[in-house]
Structures are given as C-alpha cells and as structure tokens.
C-alpha positions in Angstrom: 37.1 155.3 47.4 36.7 152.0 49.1 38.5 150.2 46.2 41.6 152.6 45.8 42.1 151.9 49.4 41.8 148.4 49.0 44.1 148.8 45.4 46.5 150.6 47.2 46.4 148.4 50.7 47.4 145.5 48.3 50.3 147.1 46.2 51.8 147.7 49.6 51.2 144.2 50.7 52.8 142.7 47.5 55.8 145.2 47.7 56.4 144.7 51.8 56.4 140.8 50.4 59.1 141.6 47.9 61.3 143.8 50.1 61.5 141.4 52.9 61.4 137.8 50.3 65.4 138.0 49.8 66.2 137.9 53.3 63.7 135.3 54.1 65.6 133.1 51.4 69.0 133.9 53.1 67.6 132.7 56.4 66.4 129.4 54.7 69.7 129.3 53.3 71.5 129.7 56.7 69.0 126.9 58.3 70.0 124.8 55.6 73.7 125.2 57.0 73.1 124.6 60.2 71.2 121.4 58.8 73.9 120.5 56.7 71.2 120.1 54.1 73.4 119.6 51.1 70.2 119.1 49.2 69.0 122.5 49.9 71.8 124.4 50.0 72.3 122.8 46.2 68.8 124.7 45.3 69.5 128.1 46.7 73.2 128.6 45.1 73.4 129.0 41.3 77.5 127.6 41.3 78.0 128.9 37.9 77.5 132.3 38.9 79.3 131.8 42.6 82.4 130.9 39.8 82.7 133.9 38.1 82.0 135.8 41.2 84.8 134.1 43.1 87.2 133.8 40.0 86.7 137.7 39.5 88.0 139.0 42.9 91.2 135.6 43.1 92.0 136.4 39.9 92.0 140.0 40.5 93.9 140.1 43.9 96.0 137.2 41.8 97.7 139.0 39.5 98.0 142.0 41.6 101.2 139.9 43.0 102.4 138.7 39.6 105.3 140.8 38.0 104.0 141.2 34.6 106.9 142.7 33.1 106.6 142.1 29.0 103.0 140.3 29.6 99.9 141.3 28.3 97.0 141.4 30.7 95.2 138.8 28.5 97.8 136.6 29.2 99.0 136.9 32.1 94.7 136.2 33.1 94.7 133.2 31.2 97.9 132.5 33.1 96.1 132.6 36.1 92.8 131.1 35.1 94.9 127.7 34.9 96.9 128.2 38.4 93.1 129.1 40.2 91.1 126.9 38.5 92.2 123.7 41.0 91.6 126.3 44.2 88.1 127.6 42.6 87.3 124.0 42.6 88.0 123.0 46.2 84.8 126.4 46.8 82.5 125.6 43.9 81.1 122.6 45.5 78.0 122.7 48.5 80.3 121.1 51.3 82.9 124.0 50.8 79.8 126.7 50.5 78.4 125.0 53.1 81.6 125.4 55.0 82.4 128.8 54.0 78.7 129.8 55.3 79.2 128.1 58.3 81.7 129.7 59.8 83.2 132.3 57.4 86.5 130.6 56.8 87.7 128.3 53.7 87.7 124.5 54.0 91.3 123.2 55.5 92.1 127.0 56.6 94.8 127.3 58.5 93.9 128.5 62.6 91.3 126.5 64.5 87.2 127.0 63.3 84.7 128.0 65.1 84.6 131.9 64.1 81.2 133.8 64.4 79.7 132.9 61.5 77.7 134.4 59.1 74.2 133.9 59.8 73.1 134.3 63.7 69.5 133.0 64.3 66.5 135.5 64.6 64.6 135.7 67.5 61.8 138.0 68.6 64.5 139.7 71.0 66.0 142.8 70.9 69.7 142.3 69.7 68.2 139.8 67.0 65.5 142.3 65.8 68.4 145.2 65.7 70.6 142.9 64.0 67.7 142.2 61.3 67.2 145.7 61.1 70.3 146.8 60.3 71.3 143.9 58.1 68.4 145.0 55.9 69.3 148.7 56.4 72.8 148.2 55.0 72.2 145.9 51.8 72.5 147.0 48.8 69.8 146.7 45.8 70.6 146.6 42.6 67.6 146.9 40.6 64.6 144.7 41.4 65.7 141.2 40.6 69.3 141.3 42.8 70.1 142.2 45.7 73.8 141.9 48.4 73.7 141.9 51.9 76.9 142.5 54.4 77.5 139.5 56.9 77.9 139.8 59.8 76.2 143.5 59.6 78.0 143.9 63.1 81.9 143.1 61.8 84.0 145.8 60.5 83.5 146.6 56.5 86.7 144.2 56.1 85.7 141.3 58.0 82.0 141.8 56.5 81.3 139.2 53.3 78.8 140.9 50.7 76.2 138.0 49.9 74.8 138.4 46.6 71.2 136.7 45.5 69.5 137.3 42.7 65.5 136.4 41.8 65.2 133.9 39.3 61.8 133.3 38.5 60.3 133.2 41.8 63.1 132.2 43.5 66.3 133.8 45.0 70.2 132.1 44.8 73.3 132.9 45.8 75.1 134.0 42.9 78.3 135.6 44.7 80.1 135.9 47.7 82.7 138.9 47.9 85.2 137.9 49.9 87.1 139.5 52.5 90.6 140.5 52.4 92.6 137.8 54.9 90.3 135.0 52.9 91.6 136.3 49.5 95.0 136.3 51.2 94.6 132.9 52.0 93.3 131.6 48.4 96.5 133.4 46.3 98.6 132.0 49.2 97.2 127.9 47.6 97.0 129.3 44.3 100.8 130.0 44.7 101.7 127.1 46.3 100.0 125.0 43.9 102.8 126.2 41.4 105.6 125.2 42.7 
C-alpha cells in the first residue's frame, strides 16, 4: 500500500511538472525580453516554424483583398508568397520577435509604443496570481507536446495574441504567434505598399 501511494504521489508530481513546464518557459521567454537577451530569445523560438505560422495567417488575410478574377488560388498564393516574403523578413528575426513580445506591436508601426505588452511579471499578489490563473485556464492544448496560450488573458479575444510552443525534446519554443486583426491590417497594408 505504501508504494502505490508513493507510485501514485510521484505520477502526480511528474504530471503537475509537465502541466505547469510550458508556462514556466514563456516566463523565461518574457524575462529574456525584458533583458533584451537576443541570445536567449534565439534558443526559445524555432524561426522556421514562427515562418509558416506568420506566412499562413498574411498570406491568408492577403489574398482575401486581392481580386482574383481568372486566377487560380495556386497562383495567385505564389503571387503573394513573393510580395510577403520581404515583410515576413523584417518579423523572422529576434530583434523584431523581441519587439513584437515587448510590446505587442510590429517594428516601425505606425502610433507611438509603449502598449501593455504581452507578458506582465508574476508576483505572489493577488492580481498576478489571478492573472496566472486564468492565463493557464484559457490555453489551449493540443496533445501533449504543444500547447497556445492567449496574451494578455485580460484583452478582448481580438486584441489577445495566441502564443504557440511546442516541446521539443525537453525543451519548449515558440513556434507561432497568431496575430491579431489591426496587426494583420498593418502587415497587408506594407505588403501592398511594397508593390507599388
């Protein structure tokens, strides 16, 4: 009997570790922003994943504004591969995700910074445990080696950016950022003025 408990004591223990090890590595990764610790920030993003994650929604929202009368789809995607591939580079880099973390708007945005941000500190007060609380209340897990969390939990669903990390090995990265809708705006409005 002793050992089951002991068993079952440490199963709990290992899962409690796993549930709570993603948002630990989000934390790391906002005190690496407000370090500017390029360094680190470099070793919790996976870029190549942040690519296709960004490139999916632009490119989406993209050719949602396109008339694509006598296109194919196929086409008029590779169209716009080209045109967004200068604006995905300007975000695929750690000063821009940096940046973007920072303060939740795009580098050389138009409007003054100095928004909210994304990551508030935790404290051992009660907003800050609340705010933990519900910030791991409303993510979102899919399966056992991904996870996305809203940030700010407390902005409105539109305002919120869904922070995506997945485990590799024993380690969790950023692999997407979902955008929201006025900073999408704001990338097909470059991607548009790049063309002309």
């Amino acid at each position: 009997m002793r050992w089951t408990f002991r068993i079952s004591f440490l199963l709990f223990l290992a899962w409690a570790i796993f549930m709570v090890s993603p948002f630990v590595a989000l934390y790391d990764l906002s005190k690496a922003v407000e370090a500017r610790d390029l360094d680190r920030i470099t070793e919790r993003v996976n870029f190549n994943a942040l690519r296709v994650s960004l490139a999916r929604q632009i490119l989406g929202e993209y050719l949602k504004t396109q008339d694509l009368d006598g296109l194919g789809r196929q086409a008029a995607a590779q169209a716009g591969t080209a045109v967004l591939n200068p604006v995905l580079e300007e975000l695929i880099t750690p000063q821009a995700v940096m940046d973007l973390l920072e303060d939740g708007q795009l580098q050389q945005a138009a409007g003054p910074k100095g928004g909210t941000g994304l990551f508030f500190p935790v404290g051992f007060d009660g907003p800050s445990l609340g705010q933990a609380w519900r910030t791991f209340i409303m993510s979102e897990s899919q399966g056992f080696r991904s996870i996305t969390i809203p940030a700010p939990v407390d902005e409105p669903k539109d305002r919120q950016f869904k922070i995506t990390l997945r485990l590799r090995y024993a380690t969790w990265r950023l692999t997407g950022i979902e955008l929201p809708e006025p900073l999408k705006e704001e990338l097909i409005k470059r991607a548009s003025a790049a063309t002309k």
